[in-house]
N, CA, C and O atoms as a GROMACS GRO file, in nm:
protein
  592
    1UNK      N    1  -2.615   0.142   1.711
    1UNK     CA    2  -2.509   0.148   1.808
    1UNK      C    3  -2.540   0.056   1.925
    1UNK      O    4  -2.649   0.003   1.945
    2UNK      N    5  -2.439   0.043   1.995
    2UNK     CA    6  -2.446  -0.059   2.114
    2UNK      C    7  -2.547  -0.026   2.249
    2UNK      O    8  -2.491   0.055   2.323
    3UNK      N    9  -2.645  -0.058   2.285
    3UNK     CA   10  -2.708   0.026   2.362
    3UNK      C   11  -2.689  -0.053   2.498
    3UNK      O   12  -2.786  -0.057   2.574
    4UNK      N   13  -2.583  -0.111   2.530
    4UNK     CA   14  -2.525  -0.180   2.678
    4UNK      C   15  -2.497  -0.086   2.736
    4UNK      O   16  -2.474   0.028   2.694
    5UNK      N   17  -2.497  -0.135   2.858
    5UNK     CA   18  -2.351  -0.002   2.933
    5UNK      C   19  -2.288  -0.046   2.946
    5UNK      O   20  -2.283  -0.164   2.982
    6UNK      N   21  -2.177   0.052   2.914
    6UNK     CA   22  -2.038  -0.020   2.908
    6UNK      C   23  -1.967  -0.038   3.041
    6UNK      O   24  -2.004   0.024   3.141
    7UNK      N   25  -1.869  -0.119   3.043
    7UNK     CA   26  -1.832  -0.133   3.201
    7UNK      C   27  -1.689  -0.045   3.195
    7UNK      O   28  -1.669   0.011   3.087
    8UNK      N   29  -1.599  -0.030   3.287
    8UNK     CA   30  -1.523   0.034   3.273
    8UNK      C   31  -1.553   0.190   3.349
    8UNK      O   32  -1.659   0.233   3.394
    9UNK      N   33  -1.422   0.254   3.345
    9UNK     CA   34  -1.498   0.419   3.424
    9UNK      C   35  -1.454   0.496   3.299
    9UNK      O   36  -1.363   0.474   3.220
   10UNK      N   37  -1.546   0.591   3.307
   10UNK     CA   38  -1.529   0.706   3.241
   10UNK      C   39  -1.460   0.804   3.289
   10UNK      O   40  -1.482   0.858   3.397
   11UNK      N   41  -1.361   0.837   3.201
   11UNK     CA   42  -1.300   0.956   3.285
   11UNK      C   43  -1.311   1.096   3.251
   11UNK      O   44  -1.328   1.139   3.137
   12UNK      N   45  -1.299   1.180   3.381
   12UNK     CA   46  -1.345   1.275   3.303
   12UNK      C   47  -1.242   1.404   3.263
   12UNK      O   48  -1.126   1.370   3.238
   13UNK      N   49  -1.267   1.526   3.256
   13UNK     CA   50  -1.191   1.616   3.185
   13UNK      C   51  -1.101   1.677   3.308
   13UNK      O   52  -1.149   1.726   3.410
   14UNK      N   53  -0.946   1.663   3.278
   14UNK     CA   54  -0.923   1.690   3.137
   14UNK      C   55  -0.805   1.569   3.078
   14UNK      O   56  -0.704   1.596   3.013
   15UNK      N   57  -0.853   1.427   3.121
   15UNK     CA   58  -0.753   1.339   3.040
   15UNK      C   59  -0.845   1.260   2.929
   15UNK      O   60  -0.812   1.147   2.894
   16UNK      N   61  -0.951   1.317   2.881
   16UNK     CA   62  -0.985   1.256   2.729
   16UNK      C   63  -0.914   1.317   2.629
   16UNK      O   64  -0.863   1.264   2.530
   17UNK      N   65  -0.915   1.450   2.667
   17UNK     CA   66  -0.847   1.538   2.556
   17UNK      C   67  -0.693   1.489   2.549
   17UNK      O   68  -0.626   1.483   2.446
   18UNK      N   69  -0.657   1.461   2.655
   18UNK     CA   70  -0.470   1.473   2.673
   18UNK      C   71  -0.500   1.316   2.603
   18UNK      O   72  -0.425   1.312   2.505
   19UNK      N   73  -0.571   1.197   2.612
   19UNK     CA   74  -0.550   1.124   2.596
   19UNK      C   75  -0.535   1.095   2.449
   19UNK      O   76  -0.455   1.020   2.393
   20UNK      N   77  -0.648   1.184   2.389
   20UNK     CA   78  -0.669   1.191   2.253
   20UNK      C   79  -0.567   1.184   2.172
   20UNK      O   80  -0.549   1.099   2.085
   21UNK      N   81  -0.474   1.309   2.213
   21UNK     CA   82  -0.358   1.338   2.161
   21UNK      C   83  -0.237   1.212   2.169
   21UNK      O   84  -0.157   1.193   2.078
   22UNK      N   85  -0.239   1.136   2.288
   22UNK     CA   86  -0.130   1.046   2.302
   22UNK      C   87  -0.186   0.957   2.198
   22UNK      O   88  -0.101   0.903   2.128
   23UNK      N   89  -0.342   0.923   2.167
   23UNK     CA   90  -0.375   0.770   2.068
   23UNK      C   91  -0.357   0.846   1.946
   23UNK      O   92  -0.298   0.768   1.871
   24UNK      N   93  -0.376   0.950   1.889
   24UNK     CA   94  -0.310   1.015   1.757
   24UNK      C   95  -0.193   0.977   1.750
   24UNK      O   96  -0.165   0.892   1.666
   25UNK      N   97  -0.109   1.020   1.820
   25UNK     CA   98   0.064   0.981   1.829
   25UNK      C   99   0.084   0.847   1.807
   25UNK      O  100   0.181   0.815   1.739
   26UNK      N  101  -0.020   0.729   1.868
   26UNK     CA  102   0.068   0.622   1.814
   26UNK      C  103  -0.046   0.517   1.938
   26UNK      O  104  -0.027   0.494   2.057
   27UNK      N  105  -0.124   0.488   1.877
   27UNK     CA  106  -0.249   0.383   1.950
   27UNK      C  107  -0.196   0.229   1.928
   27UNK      O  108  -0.134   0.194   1.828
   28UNK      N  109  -0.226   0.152   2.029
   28UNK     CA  110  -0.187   0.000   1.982
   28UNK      C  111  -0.316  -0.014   1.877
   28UNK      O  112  -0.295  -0.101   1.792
   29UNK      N  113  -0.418   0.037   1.867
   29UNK     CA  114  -0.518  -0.024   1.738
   29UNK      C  115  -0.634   0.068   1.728
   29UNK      O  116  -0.678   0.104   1.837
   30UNK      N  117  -0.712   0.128   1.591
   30UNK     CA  118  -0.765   0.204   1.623
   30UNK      C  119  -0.879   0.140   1.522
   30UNK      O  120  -0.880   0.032   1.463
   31UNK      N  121  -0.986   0.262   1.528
   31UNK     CA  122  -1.102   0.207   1.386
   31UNK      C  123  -1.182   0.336   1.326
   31UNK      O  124  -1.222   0.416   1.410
   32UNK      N  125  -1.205   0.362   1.205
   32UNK     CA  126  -1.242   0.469   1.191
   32UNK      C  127  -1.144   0.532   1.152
   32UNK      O  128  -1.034   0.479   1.170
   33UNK      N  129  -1.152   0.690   1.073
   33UNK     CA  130  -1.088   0.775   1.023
   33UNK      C  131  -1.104   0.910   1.128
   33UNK      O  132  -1.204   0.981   1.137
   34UNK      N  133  -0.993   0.922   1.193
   34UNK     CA  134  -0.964   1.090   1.289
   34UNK      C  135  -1.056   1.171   1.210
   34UNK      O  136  -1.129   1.259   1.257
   35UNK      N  137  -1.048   1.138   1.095
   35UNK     CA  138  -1.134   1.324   1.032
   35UNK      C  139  -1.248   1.242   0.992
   35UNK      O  140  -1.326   1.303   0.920
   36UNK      N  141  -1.278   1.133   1.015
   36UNK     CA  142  -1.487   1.113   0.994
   36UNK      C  143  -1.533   1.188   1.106
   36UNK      O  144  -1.506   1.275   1.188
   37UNK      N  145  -1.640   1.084   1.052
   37UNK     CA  146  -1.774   1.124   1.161
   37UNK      C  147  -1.731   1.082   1.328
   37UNK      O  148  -1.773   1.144   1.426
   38UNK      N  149  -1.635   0.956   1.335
   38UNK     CA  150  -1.606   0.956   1.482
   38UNK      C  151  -1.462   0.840   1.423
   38UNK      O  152  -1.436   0.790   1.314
   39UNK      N  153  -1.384   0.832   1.582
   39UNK     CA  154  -1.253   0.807   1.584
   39UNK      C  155  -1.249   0.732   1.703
   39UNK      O  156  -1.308   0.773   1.803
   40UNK      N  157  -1.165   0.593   1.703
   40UNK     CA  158  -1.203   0.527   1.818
   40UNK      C  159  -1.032   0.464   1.831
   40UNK      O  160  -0.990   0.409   1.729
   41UNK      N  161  -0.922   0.472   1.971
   41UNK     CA  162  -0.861   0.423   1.927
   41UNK      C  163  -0.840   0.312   2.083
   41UNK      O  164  -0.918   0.330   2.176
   42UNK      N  165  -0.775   0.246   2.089
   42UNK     CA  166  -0.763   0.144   2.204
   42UNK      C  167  -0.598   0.200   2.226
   42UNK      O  168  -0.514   0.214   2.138
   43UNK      N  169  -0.582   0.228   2.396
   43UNK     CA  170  -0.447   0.235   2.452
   43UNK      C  171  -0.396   0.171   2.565
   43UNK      O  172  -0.409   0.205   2.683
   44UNK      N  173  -0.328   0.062   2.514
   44UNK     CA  174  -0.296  -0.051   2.628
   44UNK      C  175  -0.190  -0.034   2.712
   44UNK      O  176  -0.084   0.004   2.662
   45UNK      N  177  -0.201  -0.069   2.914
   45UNK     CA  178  -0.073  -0.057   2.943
   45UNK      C  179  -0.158   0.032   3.030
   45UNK      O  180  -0.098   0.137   3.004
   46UNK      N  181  -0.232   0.062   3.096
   46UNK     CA  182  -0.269   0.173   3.208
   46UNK      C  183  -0.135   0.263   3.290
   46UNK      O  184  -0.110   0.380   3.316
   47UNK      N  185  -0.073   0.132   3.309
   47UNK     CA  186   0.101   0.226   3.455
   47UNK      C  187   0.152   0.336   3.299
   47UNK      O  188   0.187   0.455   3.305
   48UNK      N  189   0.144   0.275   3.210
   48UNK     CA  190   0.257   0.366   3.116
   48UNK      C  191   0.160   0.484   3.068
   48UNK      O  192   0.207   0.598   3.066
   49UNK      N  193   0.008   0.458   3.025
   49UNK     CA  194  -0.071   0.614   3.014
   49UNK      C  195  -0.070   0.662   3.146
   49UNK      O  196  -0.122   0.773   3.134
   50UNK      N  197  -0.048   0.649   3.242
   50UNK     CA  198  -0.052   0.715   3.346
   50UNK      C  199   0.085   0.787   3.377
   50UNK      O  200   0.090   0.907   3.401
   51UNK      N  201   0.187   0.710   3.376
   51UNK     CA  202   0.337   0.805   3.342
   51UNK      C  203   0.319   0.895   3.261
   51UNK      O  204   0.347   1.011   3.292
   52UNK      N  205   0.281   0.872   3.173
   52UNK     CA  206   0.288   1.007   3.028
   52UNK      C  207   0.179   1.089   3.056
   52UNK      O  208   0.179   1.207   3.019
   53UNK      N  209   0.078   1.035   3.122
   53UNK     CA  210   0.006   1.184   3.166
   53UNK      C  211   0.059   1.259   3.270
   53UNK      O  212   0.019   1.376   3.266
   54UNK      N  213   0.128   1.236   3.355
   54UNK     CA  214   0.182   1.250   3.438
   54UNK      C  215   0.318   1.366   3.394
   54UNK      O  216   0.344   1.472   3.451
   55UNK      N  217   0.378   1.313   3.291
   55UNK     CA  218   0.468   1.400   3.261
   55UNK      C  219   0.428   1.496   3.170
   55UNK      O  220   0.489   1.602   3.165
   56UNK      N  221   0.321   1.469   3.087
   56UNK     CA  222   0.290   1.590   2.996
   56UNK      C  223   0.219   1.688   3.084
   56UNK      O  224   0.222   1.806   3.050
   57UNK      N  225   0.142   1.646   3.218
   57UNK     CA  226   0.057   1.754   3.283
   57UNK      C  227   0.215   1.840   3.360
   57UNK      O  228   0.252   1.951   3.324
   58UNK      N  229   0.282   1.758   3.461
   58UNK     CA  230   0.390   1.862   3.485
   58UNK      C  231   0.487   1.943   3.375
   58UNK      O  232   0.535   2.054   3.402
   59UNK      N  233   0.508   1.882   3.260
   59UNK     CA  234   0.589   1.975   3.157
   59UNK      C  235   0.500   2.105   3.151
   59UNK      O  236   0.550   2.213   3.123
   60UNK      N  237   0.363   2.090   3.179
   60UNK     CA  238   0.287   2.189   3.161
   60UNK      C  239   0.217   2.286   3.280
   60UNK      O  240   0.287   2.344   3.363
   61UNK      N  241   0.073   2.294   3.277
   61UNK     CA  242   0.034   2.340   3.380
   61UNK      C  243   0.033   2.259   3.499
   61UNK      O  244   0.050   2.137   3.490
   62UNK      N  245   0.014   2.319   3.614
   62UNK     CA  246   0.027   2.187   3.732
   62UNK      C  247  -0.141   2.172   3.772
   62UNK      O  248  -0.201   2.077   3.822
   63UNK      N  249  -0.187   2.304   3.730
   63UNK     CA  250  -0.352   2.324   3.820
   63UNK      C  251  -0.406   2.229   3.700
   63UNK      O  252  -0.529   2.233   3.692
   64UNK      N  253  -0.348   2.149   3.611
   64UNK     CA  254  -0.444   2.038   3.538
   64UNK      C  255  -0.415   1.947   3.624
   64UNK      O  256  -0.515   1.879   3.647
   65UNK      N  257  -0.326   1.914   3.683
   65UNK     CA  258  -0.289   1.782   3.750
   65UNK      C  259  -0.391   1.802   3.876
   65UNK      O  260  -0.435   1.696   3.922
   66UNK      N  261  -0.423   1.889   3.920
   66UNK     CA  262  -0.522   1.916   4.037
   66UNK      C  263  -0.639   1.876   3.999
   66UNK      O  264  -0.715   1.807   4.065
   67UNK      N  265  -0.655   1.914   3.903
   67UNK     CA  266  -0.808   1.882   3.829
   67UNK      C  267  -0.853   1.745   3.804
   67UNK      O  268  -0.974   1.735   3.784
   68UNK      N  269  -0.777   1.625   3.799
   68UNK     CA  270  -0.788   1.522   3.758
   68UNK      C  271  -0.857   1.462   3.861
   68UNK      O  272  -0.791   1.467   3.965
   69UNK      N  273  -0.934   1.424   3.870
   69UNK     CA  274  -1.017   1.345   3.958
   69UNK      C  275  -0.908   1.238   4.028
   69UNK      O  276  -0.801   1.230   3.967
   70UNK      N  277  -0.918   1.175   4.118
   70UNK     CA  278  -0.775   1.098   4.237
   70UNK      C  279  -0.876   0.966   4.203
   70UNK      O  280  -0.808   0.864   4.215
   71UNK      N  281  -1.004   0.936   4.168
   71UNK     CA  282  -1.026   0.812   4.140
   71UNK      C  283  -0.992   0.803   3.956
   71UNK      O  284  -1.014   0.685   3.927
   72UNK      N  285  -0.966   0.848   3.882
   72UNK     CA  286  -0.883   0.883   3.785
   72UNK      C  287  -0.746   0.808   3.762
   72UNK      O  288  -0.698   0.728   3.682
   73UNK      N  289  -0.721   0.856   3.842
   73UNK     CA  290  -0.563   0.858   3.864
   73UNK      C  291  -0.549   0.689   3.911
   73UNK      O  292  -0.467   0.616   3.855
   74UNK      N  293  -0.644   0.636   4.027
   74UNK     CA  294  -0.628   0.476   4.038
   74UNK      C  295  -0.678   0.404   3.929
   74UNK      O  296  -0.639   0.292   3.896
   75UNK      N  297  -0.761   0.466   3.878
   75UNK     CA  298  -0.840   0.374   3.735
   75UNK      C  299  -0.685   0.340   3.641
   75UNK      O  300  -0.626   0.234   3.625
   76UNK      N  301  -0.650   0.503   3.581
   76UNK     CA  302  -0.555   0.445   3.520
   76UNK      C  303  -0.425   0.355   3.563
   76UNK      O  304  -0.389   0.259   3.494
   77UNK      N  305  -0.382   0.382   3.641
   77UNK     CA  306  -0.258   0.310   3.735
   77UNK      C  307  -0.282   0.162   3.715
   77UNK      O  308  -0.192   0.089   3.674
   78UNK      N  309  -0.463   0.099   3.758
   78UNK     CA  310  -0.545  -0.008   3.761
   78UNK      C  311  -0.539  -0.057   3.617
   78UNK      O  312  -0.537  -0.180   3.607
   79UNK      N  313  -0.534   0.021   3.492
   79UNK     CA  314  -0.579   0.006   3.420
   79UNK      C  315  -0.552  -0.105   3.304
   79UNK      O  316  -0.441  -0.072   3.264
   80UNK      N  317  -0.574  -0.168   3.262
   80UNK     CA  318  -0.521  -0.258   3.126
   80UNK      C  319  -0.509  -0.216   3.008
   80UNK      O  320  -0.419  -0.250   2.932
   81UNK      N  321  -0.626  -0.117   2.972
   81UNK     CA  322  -0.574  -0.032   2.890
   81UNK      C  323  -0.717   0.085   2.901
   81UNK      O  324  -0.801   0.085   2.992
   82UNK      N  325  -0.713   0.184   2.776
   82UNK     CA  326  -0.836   0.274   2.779
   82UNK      C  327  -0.902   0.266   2.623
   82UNK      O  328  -0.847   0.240   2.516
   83UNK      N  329  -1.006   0.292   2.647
   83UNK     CA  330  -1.079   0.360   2.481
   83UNK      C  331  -1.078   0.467   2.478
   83UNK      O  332  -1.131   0.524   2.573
   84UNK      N  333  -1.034   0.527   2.399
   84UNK     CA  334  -1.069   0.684   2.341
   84UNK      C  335  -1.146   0.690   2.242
   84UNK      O  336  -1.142   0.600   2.158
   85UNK      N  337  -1.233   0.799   2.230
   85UNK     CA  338  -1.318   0.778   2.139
   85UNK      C  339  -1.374   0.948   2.118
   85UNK      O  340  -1.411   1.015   2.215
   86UNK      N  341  -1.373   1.006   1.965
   86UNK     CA  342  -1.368   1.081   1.947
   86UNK      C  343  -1.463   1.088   1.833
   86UNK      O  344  -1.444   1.030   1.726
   87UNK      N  345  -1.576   1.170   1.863
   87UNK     CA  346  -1.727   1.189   1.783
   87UNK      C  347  -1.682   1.333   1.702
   87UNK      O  348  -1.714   1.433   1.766
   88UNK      N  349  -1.631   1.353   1.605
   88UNK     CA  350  -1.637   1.444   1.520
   88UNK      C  351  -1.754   1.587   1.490
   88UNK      O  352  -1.751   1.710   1.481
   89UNK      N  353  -1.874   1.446   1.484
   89UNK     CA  354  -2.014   1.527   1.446
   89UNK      C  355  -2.048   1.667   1.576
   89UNK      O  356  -2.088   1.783   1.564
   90UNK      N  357  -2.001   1.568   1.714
   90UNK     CA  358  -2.044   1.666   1.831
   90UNK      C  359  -1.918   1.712   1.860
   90UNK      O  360  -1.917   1.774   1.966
   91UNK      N  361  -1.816   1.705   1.810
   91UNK     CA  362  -1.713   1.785   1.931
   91UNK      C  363  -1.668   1.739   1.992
   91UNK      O  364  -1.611   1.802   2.081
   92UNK      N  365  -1.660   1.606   1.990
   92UNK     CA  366  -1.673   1.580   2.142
   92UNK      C  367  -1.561   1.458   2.181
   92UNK      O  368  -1.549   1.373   2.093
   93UNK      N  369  -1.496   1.444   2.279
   93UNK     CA  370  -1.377   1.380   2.326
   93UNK      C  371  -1.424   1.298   2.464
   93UNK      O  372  -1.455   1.358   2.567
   94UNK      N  373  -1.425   1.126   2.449
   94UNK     CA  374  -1.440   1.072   2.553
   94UNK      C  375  -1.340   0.918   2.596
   94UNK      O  376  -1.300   0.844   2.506
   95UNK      N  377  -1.317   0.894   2.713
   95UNK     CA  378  -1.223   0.808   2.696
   95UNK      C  379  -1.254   0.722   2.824
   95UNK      O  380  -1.276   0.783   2.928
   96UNK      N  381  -1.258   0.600   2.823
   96UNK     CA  382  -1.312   0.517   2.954
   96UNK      C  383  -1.186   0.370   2.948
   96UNK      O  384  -1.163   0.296   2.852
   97UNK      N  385  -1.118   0.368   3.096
   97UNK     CA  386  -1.031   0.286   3.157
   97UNK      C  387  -1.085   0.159   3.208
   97UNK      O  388  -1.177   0.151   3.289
   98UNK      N  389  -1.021   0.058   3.156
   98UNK     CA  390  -1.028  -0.075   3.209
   98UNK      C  391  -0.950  -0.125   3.255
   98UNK      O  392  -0.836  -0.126   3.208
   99UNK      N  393  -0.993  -0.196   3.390
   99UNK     CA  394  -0.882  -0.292   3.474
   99UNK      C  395  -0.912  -0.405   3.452
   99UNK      O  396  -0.877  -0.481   3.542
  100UNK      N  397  -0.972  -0.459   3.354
  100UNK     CA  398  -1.008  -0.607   3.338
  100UNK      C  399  -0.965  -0.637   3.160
  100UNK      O  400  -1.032  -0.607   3.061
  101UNK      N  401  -0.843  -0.700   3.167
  101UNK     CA  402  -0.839  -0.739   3.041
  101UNK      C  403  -0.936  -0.788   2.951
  101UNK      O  404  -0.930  -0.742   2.837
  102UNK      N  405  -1.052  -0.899   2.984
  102UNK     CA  406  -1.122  -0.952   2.870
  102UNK      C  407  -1.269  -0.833   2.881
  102UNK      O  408  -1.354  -0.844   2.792
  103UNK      N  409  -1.287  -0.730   2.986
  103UNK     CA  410  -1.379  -0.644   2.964
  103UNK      C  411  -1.344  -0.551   2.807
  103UNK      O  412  -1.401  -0.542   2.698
  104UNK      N  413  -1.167  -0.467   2.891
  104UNK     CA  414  -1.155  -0.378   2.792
  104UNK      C  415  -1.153  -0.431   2.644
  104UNK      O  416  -1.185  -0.349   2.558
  105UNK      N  417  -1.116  -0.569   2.601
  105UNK     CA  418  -1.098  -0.591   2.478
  105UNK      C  419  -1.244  -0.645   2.411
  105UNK      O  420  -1.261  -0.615   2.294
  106UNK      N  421  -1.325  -0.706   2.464
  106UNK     CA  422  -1.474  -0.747   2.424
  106UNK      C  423  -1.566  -0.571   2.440
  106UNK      O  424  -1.676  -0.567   2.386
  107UNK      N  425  -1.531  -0.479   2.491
  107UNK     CA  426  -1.569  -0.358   2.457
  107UNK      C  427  -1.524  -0.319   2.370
  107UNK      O  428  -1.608  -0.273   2.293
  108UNK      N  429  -1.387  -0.309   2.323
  108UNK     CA  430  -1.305  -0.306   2.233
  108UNK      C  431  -1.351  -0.343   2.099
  108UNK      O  432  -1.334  -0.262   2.008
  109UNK      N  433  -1.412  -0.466   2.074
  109UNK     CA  434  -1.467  -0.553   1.971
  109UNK      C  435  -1.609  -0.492   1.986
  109UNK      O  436  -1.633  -0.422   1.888
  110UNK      N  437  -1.681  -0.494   2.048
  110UNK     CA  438  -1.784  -0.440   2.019
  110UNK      C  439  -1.808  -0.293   1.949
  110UNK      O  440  -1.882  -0.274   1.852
  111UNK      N  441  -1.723  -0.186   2.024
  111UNK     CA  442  -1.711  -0.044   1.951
  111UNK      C  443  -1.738  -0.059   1.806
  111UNK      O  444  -1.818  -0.035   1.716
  112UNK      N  445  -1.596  -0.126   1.842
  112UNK     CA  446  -1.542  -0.199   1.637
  112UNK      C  447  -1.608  -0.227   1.567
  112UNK      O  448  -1.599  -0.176   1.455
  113UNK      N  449  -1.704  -0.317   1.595
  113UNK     CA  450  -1.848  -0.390   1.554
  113UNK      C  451  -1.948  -0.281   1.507
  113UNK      O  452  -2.005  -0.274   1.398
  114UNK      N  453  -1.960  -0.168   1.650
  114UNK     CA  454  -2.088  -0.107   1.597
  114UNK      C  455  -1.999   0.022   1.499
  114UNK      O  456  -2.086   0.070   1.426
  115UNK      N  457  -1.922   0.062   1.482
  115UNK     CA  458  -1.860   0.115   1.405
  115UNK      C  459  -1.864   0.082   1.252
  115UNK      O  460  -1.904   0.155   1.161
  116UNK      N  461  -1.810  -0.055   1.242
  116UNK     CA  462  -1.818  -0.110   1.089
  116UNK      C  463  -1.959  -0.077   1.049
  116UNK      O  464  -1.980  -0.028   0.938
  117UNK      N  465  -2.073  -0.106   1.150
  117UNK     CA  466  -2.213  -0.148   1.112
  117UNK      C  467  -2.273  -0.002   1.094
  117UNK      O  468  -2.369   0.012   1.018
  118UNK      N  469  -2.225   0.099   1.158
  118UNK     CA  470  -2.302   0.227   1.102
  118UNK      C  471  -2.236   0.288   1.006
  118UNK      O  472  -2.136   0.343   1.050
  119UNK      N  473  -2.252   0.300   0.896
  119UNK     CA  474  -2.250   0.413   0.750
  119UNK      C  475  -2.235   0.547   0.773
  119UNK      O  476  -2.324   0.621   0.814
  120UNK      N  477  -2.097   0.587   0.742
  120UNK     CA  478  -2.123   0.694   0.728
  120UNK      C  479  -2.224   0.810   0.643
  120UNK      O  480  -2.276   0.792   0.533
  121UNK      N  481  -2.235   0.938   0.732
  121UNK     CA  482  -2.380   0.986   0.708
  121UNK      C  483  -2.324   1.003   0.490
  121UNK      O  484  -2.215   0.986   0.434
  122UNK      N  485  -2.474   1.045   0.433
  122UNK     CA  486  -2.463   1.046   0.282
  122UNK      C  487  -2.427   1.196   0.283
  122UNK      O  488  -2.510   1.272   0.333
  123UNK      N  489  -2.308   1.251   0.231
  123UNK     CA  490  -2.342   1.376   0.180
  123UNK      C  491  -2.372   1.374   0.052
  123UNK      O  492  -2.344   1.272  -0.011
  124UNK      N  493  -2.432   1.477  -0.013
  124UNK     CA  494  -2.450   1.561  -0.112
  124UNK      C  495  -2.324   1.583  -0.219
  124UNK      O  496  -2.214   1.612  -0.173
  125UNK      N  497  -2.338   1.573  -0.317
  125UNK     CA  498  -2.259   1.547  -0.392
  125UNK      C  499  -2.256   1.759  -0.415
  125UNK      O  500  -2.359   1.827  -0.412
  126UNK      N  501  -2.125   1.809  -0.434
  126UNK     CA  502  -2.068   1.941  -0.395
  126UNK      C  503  -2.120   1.971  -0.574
  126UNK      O  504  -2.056   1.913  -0.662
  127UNK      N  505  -2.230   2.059  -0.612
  127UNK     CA  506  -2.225   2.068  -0.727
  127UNK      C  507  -2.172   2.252  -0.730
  127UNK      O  508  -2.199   2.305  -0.838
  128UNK      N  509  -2.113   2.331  -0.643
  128UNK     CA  510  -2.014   2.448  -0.671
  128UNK      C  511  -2.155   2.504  -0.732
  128UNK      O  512  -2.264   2.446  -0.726
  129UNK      N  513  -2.123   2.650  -0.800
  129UNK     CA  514  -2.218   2.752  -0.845
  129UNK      C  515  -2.233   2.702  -0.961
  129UNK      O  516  -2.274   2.802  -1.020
  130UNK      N  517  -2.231   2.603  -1.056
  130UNK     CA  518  -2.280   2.584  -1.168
  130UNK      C  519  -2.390   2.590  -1.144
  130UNK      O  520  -2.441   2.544  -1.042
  131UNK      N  521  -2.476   2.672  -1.273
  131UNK     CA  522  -2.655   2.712  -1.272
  131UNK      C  523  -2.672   2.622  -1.424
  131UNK      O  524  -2.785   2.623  -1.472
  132UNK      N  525  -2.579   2.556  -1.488
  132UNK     CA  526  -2.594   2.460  -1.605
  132UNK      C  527  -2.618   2.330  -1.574
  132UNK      O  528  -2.540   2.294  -1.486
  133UNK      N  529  -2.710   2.223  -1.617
  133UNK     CA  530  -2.723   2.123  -1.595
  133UNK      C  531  -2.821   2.083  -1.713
  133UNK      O  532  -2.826   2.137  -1.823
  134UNK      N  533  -2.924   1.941  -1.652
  134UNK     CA  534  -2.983   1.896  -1.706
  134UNK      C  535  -3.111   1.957  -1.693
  134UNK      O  536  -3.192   1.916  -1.776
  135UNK      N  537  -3.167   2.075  -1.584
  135UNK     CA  538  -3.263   2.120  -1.607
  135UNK      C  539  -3.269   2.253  -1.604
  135UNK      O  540  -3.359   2.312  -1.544
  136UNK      N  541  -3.156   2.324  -1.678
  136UNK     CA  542  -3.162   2.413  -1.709
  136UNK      C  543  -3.183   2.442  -1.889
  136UNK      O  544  -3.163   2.379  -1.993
  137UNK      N  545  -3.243   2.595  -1.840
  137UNK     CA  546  -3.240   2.596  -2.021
  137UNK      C  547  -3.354   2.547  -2.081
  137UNK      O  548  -3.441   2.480  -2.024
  138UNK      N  549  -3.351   2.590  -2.230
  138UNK     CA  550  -3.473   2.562  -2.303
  138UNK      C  551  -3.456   2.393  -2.324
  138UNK      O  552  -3.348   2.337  -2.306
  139UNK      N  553  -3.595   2.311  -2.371
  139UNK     CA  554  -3.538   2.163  -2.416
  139UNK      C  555  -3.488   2.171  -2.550
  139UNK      O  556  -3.514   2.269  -2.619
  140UNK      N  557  -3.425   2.084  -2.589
  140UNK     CA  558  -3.390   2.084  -2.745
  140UNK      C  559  -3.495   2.034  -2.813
  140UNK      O  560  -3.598   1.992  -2.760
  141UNK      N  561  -3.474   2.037  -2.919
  141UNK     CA  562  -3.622   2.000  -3.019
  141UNK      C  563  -3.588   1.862  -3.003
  141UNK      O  564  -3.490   1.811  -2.948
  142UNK      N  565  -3.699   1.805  -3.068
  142UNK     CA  566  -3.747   1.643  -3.019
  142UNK      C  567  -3.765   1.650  -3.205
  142UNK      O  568  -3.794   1.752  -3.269
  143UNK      N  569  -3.740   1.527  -3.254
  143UNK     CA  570  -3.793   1.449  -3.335
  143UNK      C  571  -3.951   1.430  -3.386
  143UNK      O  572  -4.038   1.422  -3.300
  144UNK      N  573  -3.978   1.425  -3.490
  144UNK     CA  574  -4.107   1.455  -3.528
  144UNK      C  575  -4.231   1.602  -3.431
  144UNK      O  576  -4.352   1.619  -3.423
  145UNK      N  577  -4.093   1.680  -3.373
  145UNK     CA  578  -4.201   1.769  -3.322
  145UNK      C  579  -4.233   1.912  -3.399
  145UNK      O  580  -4.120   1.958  -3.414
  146UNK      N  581  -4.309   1.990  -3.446
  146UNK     CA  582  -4.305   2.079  -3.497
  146UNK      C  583  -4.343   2.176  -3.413
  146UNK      O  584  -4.417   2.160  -3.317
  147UNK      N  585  -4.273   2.318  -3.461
  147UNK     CA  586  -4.274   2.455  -3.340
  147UNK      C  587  -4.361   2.504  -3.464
  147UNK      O  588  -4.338   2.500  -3.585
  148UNK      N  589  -4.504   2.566  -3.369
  148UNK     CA  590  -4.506   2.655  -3.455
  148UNK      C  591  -4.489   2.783  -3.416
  148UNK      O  592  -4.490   2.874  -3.499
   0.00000   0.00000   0.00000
């Protein structure tokens, strides 16, 4: 994985989660599969995620709109666009705003990058309760062998 720091702000809870939901609905570009191991999507346009958070927090509770951090609120307004990025393995929901076009998109490419480059983990092939196989059981007789 990328071990830079990334530039951009991180924002914090509770617009990763809300954000999550808007790049499900319809991301300008994403990488990765929602149901892997992690989910990464790019949302361009900061004034317009900031309208729609804006209206999904008042359609709803208002004490979320309190909660939002007010340097938050200028990041996105500021913003060019955001990453969302969603780790499956942990749970876990994170999303960081850029006001610099060639930052957010060369972060953008990089995610992408270290994404392609890590493998998803190996599972185990699901062999269910079968107790039959290849090492079960007596061996079969062999050729020139005699039982006595």
């Amino acid at each position: 994985m990328n071990t830079a720091s990334p530039v951009g702000r991180e924002l914090s809870p509770p617009l990763p989660d809300l954000l999550y939901e808007f790049a499900l609905d319809g991301a300008d570009d994403e990488g990765g599969d929602h149901k892997g191991p992690v989910w990464v999507a790019l949302l361009r346009d900061g004034a317009e995620i900031r309208r729609r958070v804006v209206e999904e927090i008042e359609s709803g509770d208002s004490a979320a709109r309190d909660a939002v951090d007010p340097d938050d609120w200028a990041a996105l307004r500021d913003a060019f666009g955001v990453i969302v990025r969603r780790d499956n393995r942990r749970n876990d929901v994170t999303a960081r705003a850029f006001a610099d076009e060639e930052e957010c998109l060369a972060e953008w490419e990089a995610v992408r990058a270290d994404l392609e480059a890590s493998p998803p983990p190996v599972e185990a092939p699901d062999m269910g309760d079968a107790t039959e196989g290849p090492s079960s059981g007596p061996l079969p007789p062999r050729d020139g062998y005699k039982r006595e």
